[in-house]
N, C-alpha and C positions, 0 to 999 in steps of 0.2 A: 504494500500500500504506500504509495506515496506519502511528499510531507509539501503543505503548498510553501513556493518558493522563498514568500518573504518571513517562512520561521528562518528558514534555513540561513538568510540573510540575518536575521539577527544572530543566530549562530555562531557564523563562520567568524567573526572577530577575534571570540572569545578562544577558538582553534588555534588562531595564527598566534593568539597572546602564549597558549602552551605550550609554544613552540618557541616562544621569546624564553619565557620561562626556567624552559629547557637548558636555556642558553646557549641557542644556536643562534649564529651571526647571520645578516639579513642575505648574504649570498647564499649560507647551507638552506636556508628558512626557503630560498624561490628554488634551491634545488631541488629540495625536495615535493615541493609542488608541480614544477617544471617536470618531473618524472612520472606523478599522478597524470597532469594532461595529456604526458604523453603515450600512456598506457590508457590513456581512457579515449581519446579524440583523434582520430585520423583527418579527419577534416573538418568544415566548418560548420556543414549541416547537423552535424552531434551536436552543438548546442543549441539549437531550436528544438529540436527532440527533445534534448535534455531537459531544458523547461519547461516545457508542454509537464512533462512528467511530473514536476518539481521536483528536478534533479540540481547537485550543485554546478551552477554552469560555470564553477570557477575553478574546480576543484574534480569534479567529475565522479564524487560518489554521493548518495542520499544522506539525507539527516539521517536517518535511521543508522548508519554506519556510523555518522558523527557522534551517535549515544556509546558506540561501543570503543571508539577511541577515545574518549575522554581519562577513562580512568587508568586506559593504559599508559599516556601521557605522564599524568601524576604520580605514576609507580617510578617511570626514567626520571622526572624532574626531584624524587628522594630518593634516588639511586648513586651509587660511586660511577656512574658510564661519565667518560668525557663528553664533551659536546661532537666529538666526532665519532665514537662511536655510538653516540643515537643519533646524528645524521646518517651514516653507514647504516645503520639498522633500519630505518624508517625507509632511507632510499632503496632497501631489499625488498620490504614488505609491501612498499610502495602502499601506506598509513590504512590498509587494507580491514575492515570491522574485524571480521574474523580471525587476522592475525595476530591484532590489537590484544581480541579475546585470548586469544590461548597465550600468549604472550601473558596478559593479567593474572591467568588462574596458575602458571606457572612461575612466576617468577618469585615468590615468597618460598617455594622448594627450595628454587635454584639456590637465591640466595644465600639460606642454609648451607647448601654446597660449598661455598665461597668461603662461608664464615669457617667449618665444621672438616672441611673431608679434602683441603689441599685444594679447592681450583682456584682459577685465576677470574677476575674479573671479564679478560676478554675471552678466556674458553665459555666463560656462561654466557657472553654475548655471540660466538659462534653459536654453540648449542641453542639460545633461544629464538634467532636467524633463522638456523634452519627447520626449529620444530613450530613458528609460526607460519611458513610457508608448507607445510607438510600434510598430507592426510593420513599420518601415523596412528592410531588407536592404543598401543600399547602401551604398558602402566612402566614408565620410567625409572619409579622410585625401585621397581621390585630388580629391575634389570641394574641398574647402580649399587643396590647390596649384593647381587649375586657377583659384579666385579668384583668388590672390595672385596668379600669374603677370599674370590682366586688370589688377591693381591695388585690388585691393579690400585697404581695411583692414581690421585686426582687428575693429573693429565691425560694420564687411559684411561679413564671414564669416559670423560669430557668431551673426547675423540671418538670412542666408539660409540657412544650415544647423538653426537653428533651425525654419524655416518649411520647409524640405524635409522635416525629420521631423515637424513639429507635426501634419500631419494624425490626426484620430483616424477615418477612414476608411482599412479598407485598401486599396490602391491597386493599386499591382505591375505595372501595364500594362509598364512597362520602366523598371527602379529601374540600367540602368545610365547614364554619365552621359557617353556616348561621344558623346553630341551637344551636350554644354555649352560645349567649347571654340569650334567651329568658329562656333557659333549668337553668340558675347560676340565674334571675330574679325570677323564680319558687322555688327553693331550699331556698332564702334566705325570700320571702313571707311566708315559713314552718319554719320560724327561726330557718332555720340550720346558726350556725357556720361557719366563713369561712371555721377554722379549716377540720370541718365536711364536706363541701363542695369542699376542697384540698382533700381531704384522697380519696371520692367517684369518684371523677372526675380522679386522679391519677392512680384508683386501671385500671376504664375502659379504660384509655387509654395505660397502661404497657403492659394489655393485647390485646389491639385492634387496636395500633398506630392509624392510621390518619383515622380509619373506625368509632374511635370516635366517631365522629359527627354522623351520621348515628345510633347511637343509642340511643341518649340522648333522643327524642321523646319516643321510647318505655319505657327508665327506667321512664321518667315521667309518661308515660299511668300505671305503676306496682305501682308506690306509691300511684296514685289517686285510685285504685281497693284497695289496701291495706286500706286506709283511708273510702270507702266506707264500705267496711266489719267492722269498728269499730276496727282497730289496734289503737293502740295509737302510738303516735311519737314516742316515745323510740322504742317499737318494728317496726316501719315501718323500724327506720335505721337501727336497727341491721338486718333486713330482707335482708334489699338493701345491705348493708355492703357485708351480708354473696353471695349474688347474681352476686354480680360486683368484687368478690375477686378472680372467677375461669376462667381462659382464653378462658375457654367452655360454660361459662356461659351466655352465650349473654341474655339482658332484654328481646331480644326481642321474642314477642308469648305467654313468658312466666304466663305474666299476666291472659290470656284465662283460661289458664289450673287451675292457684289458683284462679281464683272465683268461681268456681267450686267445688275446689277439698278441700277447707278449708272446706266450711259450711258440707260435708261430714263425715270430721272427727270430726266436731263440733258436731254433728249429732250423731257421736259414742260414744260420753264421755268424749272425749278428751278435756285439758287445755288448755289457749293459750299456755303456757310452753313446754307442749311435745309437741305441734304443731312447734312450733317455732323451737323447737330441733330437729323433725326429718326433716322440708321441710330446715333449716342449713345444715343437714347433706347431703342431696341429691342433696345441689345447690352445692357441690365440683365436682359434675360428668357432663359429659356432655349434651346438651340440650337433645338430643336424650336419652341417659341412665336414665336420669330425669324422662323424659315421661313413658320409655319401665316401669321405675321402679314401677311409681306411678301404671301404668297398672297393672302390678305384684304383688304389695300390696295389689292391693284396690282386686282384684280375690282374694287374702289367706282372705278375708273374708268369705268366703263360708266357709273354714274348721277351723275357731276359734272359741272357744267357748267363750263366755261373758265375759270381765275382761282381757281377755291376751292378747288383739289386741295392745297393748305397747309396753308387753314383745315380742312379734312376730315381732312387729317393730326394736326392738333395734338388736335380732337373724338377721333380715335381712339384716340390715346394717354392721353389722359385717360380715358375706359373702361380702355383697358389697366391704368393704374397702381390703378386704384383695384379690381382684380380680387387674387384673389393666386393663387399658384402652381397650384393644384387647381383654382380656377373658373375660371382666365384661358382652357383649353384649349372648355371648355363655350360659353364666350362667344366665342371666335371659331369656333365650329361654328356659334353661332346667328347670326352676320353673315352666316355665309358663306354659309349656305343657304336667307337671305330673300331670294335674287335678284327673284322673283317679285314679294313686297311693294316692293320697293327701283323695280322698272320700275314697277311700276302706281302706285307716288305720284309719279314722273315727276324728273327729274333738277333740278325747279326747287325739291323739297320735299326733297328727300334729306337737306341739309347740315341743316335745322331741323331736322329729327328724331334723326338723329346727334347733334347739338349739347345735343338734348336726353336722348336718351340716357346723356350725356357727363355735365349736370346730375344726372339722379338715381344714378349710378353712386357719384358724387361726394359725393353725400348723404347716402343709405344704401346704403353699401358691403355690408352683411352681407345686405338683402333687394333690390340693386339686380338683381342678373341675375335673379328671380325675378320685378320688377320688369317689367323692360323684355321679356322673354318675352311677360307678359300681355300688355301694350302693342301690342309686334309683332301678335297673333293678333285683339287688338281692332280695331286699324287694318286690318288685312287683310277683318274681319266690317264695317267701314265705320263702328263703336261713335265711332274715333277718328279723326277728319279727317284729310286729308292735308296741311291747311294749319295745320300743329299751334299757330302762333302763336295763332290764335285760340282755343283751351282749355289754353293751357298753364299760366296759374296756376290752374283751378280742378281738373286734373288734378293738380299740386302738394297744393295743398291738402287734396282728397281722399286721396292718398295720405299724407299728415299725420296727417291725422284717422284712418282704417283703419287705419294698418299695413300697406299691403298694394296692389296694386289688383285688384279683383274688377269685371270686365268688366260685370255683371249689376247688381250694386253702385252703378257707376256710373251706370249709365245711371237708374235710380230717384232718384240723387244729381241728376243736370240735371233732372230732374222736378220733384221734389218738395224742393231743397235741403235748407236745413241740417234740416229737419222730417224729411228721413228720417234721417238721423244720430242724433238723437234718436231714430226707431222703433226704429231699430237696436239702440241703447243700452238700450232699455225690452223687447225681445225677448233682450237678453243678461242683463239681471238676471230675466227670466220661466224662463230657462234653468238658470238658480243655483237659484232658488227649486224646480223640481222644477213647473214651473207650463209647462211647455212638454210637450205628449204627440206620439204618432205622428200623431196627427189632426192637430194643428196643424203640424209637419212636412212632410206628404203634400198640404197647403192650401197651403204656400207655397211648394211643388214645385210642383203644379198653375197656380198664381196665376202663375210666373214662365215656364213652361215653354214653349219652343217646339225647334223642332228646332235643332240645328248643322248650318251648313252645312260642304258639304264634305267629306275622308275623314280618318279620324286619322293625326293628324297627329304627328309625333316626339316622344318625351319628352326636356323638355328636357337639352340638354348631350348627348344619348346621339347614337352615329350608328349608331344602330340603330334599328329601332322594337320597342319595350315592348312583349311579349308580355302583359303585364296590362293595357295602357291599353286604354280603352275612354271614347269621348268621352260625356263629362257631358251630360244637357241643361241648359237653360237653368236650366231652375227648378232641377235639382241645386249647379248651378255658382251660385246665389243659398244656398242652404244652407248649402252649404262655405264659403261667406264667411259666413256668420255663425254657424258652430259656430268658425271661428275667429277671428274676433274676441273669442271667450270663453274658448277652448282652442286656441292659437296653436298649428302644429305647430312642434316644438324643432329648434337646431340639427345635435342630437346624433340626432337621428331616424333609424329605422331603416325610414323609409317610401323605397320606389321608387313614381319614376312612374305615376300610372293607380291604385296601391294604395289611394289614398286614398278617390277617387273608390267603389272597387270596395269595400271595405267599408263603403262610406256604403249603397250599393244593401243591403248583407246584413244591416245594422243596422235600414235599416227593413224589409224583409221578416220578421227575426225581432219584430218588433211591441212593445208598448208595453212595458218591464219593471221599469218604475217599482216593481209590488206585488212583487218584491225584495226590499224596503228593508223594516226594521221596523217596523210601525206609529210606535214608541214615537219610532224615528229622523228621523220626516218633520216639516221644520221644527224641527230640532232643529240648530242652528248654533254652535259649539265657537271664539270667539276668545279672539284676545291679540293683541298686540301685539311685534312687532320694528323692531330701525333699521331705517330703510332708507338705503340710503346705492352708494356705489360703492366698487373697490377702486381705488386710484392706486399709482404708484411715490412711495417713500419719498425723501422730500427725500436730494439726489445719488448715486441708485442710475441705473444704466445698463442698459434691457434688454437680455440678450443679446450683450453686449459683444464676446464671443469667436466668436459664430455660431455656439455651441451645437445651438441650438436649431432654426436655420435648416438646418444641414445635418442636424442629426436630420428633420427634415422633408422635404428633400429626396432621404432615399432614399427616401421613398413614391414618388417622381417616373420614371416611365418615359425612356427616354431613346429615340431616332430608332431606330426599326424592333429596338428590345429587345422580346424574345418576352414575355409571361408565364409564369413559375414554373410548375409543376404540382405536384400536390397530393405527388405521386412524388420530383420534387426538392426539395420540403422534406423529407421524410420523409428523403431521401438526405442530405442535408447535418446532419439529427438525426444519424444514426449517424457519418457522419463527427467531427462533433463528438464525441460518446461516445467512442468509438475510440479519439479522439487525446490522451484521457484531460483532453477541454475544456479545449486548447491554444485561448488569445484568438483565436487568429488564424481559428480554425474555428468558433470563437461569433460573430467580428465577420460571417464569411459565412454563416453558418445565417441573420443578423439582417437581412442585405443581402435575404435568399431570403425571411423572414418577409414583410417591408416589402410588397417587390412584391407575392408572392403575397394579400395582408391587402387593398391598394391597389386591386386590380384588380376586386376585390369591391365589389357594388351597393351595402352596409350604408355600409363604411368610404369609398368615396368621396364618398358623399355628408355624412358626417361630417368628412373632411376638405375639402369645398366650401367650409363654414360657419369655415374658419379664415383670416380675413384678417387685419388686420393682426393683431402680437402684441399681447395685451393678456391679461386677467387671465382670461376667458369662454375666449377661444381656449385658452390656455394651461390652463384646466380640462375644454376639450374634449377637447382631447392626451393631458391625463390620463386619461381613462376610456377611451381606445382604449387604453392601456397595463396597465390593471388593470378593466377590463370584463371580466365570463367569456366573454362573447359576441365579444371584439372578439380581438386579439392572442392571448390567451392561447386560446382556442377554436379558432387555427390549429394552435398547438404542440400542445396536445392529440390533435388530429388525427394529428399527425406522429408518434406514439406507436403507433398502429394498426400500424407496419410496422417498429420497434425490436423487433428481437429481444430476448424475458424471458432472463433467469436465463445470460446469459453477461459480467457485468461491465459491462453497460449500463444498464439500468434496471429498476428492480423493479418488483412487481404494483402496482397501482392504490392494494389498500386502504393503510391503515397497519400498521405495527410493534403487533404485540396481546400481552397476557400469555399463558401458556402455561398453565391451568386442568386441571386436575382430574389424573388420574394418568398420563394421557400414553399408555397403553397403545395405543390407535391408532396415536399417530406411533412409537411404539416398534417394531412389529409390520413399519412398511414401512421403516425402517432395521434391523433383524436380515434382512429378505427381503432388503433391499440389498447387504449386507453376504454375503450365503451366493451371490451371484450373482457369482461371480468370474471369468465369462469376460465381463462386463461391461465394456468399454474403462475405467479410470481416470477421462480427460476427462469420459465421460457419466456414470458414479455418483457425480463431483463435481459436475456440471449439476445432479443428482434431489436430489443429498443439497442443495445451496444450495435450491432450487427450497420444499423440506419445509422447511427449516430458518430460513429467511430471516422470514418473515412472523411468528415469537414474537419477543419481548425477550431478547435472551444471557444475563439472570440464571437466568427460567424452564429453560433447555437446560440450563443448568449443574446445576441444582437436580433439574429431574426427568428428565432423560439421563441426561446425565456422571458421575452417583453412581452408577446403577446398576450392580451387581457381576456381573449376565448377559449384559453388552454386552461384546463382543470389544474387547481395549484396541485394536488397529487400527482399528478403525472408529471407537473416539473419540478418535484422533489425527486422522484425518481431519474427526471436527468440529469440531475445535479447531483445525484447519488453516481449516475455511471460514469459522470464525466469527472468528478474526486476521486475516483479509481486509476491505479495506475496506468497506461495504456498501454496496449498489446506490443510489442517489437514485431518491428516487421522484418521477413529475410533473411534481409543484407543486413541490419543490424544484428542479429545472432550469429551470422557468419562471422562478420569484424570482430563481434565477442570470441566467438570458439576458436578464433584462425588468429589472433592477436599474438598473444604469448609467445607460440611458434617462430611467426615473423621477427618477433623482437628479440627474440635468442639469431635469427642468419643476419637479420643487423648489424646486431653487435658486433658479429664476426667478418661482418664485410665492413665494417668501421675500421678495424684495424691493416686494412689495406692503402695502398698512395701507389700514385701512377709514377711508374719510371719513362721517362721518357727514351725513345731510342730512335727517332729520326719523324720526318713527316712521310706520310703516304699520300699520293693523289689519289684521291675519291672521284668517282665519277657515278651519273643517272642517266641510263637508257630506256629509250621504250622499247621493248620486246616483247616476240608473241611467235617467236620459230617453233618450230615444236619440240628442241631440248629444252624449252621452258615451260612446257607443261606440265614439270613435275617441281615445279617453284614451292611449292607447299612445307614438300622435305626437308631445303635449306631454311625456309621462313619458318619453319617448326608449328604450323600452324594447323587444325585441325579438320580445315576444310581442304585441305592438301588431294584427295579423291575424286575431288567433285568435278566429272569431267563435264557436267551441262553447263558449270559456270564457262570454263575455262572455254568452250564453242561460243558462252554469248558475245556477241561483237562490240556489246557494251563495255564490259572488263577487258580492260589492259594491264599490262604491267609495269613498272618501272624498275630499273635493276640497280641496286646499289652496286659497286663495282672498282675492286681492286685494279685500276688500271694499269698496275707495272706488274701485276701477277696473270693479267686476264680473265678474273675469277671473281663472282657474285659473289657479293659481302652478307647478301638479303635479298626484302622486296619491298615495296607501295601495290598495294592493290588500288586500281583505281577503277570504279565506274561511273560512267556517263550516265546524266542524266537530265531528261529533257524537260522543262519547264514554262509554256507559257512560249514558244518556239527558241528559247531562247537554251544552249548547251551549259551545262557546271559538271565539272569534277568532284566526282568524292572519293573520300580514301578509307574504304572500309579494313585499314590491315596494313598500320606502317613498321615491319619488323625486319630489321639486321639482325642477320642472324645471333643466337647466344654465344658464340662464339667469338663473333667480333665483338660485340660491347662486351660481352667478358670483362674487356680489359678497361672500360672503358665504368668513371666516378659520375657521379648526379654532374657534376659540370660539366666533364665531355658528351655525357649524352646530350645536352641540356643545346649544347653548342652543333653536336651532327644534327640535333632537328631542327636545328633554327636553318641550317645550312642546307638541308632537305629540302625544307619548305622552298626556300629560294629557289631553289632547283625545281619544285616542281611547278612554282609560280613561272618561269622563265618557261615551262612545256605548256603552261596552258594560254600565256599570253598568244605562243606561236600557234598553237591550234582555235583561236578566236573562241576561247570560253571564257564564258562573264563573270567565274567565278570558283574559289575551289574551300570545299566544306571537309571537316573531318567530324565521325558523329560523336556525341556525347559520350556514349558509352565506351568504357576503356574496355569490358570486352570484347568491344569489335576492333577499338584504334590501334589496338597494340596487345604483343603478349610479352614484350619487352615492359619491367616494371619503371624501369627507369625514363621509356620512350612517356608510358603513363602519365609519370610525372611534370614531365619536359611540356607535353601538350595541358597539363592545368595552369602549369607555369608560365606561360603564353599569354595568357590573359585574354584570349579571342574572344567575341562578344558570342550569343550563342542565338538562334532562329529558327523555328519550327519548319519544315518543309514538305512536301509532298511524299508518302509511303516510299521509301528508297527501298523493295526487295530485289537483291540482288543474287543471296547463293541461296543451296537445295542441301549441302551436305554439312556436316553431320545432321542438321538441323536448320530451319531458316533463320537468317535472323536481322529482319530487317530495323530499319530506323528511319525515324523521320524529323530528329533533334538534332542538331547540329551545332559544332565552331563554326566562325566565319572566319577563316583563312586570309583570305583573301577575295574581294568582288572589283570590278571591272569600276570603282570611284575613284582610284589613286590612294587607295589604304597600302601602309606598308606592311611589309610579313617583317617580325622581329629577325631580324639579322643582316636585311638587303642595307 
């Protein structure tokens, strides 16, 4: 329930005084407000919402929260905390009710602690940090005697109770702690150390918060298995060390698998040493990958011969590390089901090709499984010997040179060497130029073509087979390599397997559509110039310090025989959340259900493939799965279909509108309302919210509430519905559930700065050959299929374009549209690929769109259009966040226009609200 806005003004004074109080200076005092807005308000429309609600529009949470931080104020204002660490502490909690609270009911314990049991002032302000932020349940006090009793000091407490509650994962599998005792009684019977017994207990809990407990039985069931097989104590702990070090690592089950799987490799020749060194190396992956792997080893027995089952060991680990979380599972499906290639190059070629493998893994990680796929399927066609030593550097090298390997490619490469690289090169800039047709196309399909042998064959990484693949020929499979070597497909790609191939077929069927483009536009080529450069981490920044980031990623990650979501239990975990009046603890699980369900999707896996190590690209990939309309937010969407309207859940679709003209309509079905009095209450407060909801409260007031014909009961009743908080709509629950997340990749892309490393010429073409009918791939964008757009003669393209490389950076989607007889431009779809802004800060994007726009003001002048629009919606303008940005930052005025439908795929999605860009009065575009 709401609080109306002017309690809350008289309020808020007495807030800021407690924070004077506190005695934080007026910098800490706007920090930590400046942190609330900024966790509460993404833009400006949040605070008209806000107060509509009687929310604080200053501060961005309710009175009702302000009852509950008061008294936790008062606790820190007669506390020993300096004034910075309760600014530290408040800017964690960001002055949150809830955290205030548990903060308040604990901190008379802690206290005690402080005085009584050796900690430090700043351990209880760790400790209380983190178990404000925490949805821990478990009873503290009981777990801080059961330490002491082992002998842990005040600083091991402090630390393990810290790291019990730190997780920002809710956990709960079993938060009670009836296995701690007996589990610390066991370790110290093996005369572990206490030392040794903090380090092991610490590492499990950082990773597993309060789920702890719940696995202490199993790590004890792996030591007794370990000690049964004759390890000794030194190696049992370096085992468990290495076991309990990875968050993926759970003890549990794992034991089964190593009494088994050691006497195995005991079996083979094996030392404890290498044993110990490779099941080390395999306990950093997860329980699942552990398994799939050991699977996958223990089969390259069949193709090793005597002596090298080591060296094949270490080969495989090396792919392994240089995989990450999302491709690692892909890549050991593609070991594991080249039995076939693996016999027939015979057990004397195995470990060179492995080893080679292991090389380009190693090399480029981001296209190495993509990589060694083609390899596999080349080698198996006979393209690539089985005695690989003999072409191993100029497979190297070709893969250098391309980007890539294209089987087809290569083989014209041992022909005609470096001379065809050079063709290559002179058919990618004929490609740019608008100088490549369907004839010349259809010539070098013909020229290259022969059949494939054999049946289709898997799409990679899937253990399925791809309903859309359909195997290429020869001379197709020579094409795709060199539409992309001009137009790379993106990491961020929303292409599955076979798709690609399959719209290459319907691109050239739909024939040449070059005479698309305006006369005036052909050969008409729009540069400037940008740095170019990379992004680095800022002299001693740390990424990811905390595992942020890491464990936001790893609830994508499926775990051993966990179902998939259905579209049903998102939707159910929406309402529960609602319900529970978006209690965290029902957000942090709606988010758990998001993850999976999003993850399990052909789009988002293959977006998360593309994310190896952290870096600045990966970290801008994440991004846009967080604020793509297509990615995340297009789940929750969904989950709306089955929330119930107009009962304190969520409201209609549109917006909050004014209430226009004399109202006599909605009057008519509230007097009908009002005269139906055998009406239950509940349901004529459902009708009346349902009418009522969708005006602004000034309008109701104004042309309702005044009126002298309306029964005063019935407008007590809408003074009653309209003192009720009002429903959130959407996109406000979205920006609620998806916030958090965003502001942890933030963070992490905050500590990045552009190095500068030279300027590049940028250039804007219009194109419409038909190697650009698969524009979609490199612009990462989801209507990439839609071969009915790509025929309409309306939709053009523009090519952002590496001009000293010959190579699409992106694209501009533009369609015509005709108004009044008069032609305008719109740009339903302005994305460089993730790749290239990559590297690129809110300034340099901020700076290529200003510079875009120029450029595409300079194509429409030449084509005599009066004017060029981008629409409102940053679903449509961009999947780039940062482009997002750059176009609010513009300041354009904005104008309603005639229905602009222009695509068919995924879904339509047309608009008719627009920037104004640019129109045919002499307005400048920011940058000319």
């Amino acid at each position: 329930m709401g609080v109306p806005l002017g309690e809350f003004l008289r309020q808020s004074p007495a807030l800021i005084a407690s924070l004077i109080d506190n005695g934080l200076r007026a910098d800490q005092i706007d920090g930590v407000l400046s942190k609330v807005r900024e966790d509460k308000i993404r833009d400006e429309n949040y605070w008209g919402q806000a107060a509509r609600r009687g929310q604080c529009v200053i501060l961005g949470f309710s009175v009702f929260d302000v009852s509950k931080i008061f008294p936790g104020l008062e606790i820190l204002k007669g506390s020993d905390w300096t004034p910075k660490q309760k600014t530290e502490f408040l800017l964690k909690i960001r002055l949150s009710g809830s955290g205030m609270e548990k903060f308040s009911a604990a901190f008379p314990t802690v206290k005690a602690w402080v005085a009584n049991e050796g900690w430090t002032t700043a351990q209880a302000v760790s400790y209380l940090t983190a178990l404000s932020l925490s949805y821990s349940k478990f009873d503290p006090v009981d777990v801080r005697l059961i330490l002491a009793r082992s002998g842990f000091d005040g600083a091991s407490q402090a630390q393990l109770l810290t790291d019990l509650v730190d997780s920002r994962v809710y956990r709960a599998q079993n938060a009670e702690p009836q296995f701690l005792e007996p589990f610390l009684h066991f370790l110290k019977a093996r005369s572990w150390s206490t030392q040794d017994v903090f380090d092991v207990l610490s590492r499990v809990a950082k990773n597993c918060g309060d789920a702890t407990f719940s696995q202490l039985p199993a790590l004890g069931d792996l030591i007794r298995t370990l000690e049964h097989q004759n390890w000794s104590p030194g190696e049992v702990k370096d085992l468990v060390f290495a076991f309990t070090e990875n968050s993926s690592s759970s003890p549990k089950d794992l034991f089964y698998t190593l009494k088994g799987y050691i006497p195995w490799l005991e079996a083979g020749g094996w030392g404890r040493p290498d044993i110990l060194w490779f099941l080390k190396q395999l306990s950093a992956k997860t329980q699942d990958e552990f398994h799939a792997a050991l699977g996958v080893f223990r089969g390259f027995s069949a193709y090793t011969l005597p002596g090298e089952q080591f060296s094949v060991a270490k080969q495989f680990m090396t792919i392994m590390d240089n995989c990450n979380p999302y491709n690692r599972a892909q890549v050991l499906n593609l070991l594991r089901d080249q039995g076939a290639l693996f016999r027939e190059m015979g057990r004397e070629h195995f470990s060179a090709h492995l080893e080679f493998y292991a090389a380009i893994m190693a090399r480029w990680p981001r296209i190495g499984y993509s990589v060694m796929s083609n390899l596999m399927e080349a080698t198996m066609d006979g393209i690539v010997p089985k005695d690989i030593a003999s072409s191993r550097e100029s497979i190297l090298k070709f893969i250098e040179r391309t980007h890539g390997f294209n089987s087809v490619h290569y083989q014209a490469y041992l022909v005609e060497g470096d001379g065809f690289l050079a063709q290559i090169n002179e058919y990618a800039q004929r490609i740019l130029d608008e100088d490549f047709s369907i004839q010349d196309a259809q010539a070098l399909v013909r020229k290259y073509d022969r059949s494939v042998p054999g049946h289709p064959r898997r799409g990679p990484g899937h253990g399925y087979m791809d309903p859309d693949y359909r195997p290429p020929s020869e001379g197709q499979k020579f094409l795709l390599g060199l539409i992309q070597r001009v137009s790379p497909t993106s990491g961020v790609s929303f292409a599955r397997d076979g798709q690609i191939g399959d719209l290459l077929r319907k691109v050239l069927q739909a024939g040449d559509l070059r005479s698309h483009i305006p006369a005036a536009w052909r050969g008409l080529v729009s540069t400037f110039e940008m740095s170019r450069g990379a992004m680095d981490l800022k002299p001693g920044e740390q990424l990811d310090p905390q595992g942020n980031i890491k464990s936001l990623l790893e609830q994508f990650r499926f775990e051993p025989g966990e179902q998939e979501p259905s579209h049903g239990d998102l939707a159910e975990a929406m309402v529960a959340y609602l319900v529970s009046g978006r209690d965290p603890a029902e957000g942090q699980r709606l988010r758990q259900i998001l993850f999976k369900r999003a993850a399990a999707s052909e789009e988002l896996r293959e977006k998360l493939a593309k994310i190896t190590e952290l870096d600045f690209t990966s970290l801008t990939i994440l991004e846009e799965i967080f604020s793509d309309a297509d990615s995340l937010p297009k789940f929750l969407k969904e989950a709306f279909d089955h929330v119930p309207r107009g009962r304190g859940l969520v409201t209609q679709m549109g917006a909050v509108g004014d209430l226009v003209g004399d109202a006599e309509g909605l009057v008519k079905q509230i007097k009908k309302l009002a005269q139906n009095r055998k009406m239950p209450a509940e349901r004529r407060k459902e009708i009346l919210t349902n009418l009522l909801k969708v005006y602004k409260p000034e309008g109701v007031r104004l042309k309702i509430l005044s009126r002298p014909d309306l029964p005063q009961e019935m407008k007590q009743e809408i003074e009653a519905v309209m003192g009720e908080k009002p429903d959130l709509t959407p996109r406000e629950i979205i920006e609620e559930l998806l916030q958090e997340p965003r502001r942890r990749i933030e963070a992490e892309k905050n500590k990045f700065q552009f190095q500068n490393q030279g300027v590049q010429k940028i250039g804007l073409r219009a194109v419409k050959g038909p190697a650009f009918g698969l524009h979609g791939f490199l612009s990462g964008v989801c209507i990439a299929p839609d071969i009915e757009l790509w025929k309409d003669p309306n939709f053009k393209l523009l090519a952002i374009t590496d001009e000293n490389e010959s190579q699409a950076l992106g694209y501009i989607h533009v369609y015509e549209k005709v108004i009044m007889g008069k032609k305008y431009l719109t740009l339903p779809g302005i994305n460089p690929s993730a790749e290239y802004v990559g590297a690129f800060n809110r300034k340099q994007s901020e700076e290529l769109f200003k510079k875009l726009m120029v450029g595409v003001r300079e194509f429409a002048e030449a084509g005599g259009y009066e004017g060029v629009y981008i629409p409102t919606s940053s679903g449509i303008h961009s999947n780039r966040g940062y482009i997002q940005e750059a176009i609010q930052k513009a300041g354009y005025p904005t104008k309603a226009m005639p229905e602009v439908n222009w695509n068919h795929l995924p879904s339509p999605y047309p608009f008719s609200e627009v920037y104004v860009v640019w129109e045919d009065k002499g307005e400048a575009v920011p940058g000319k």
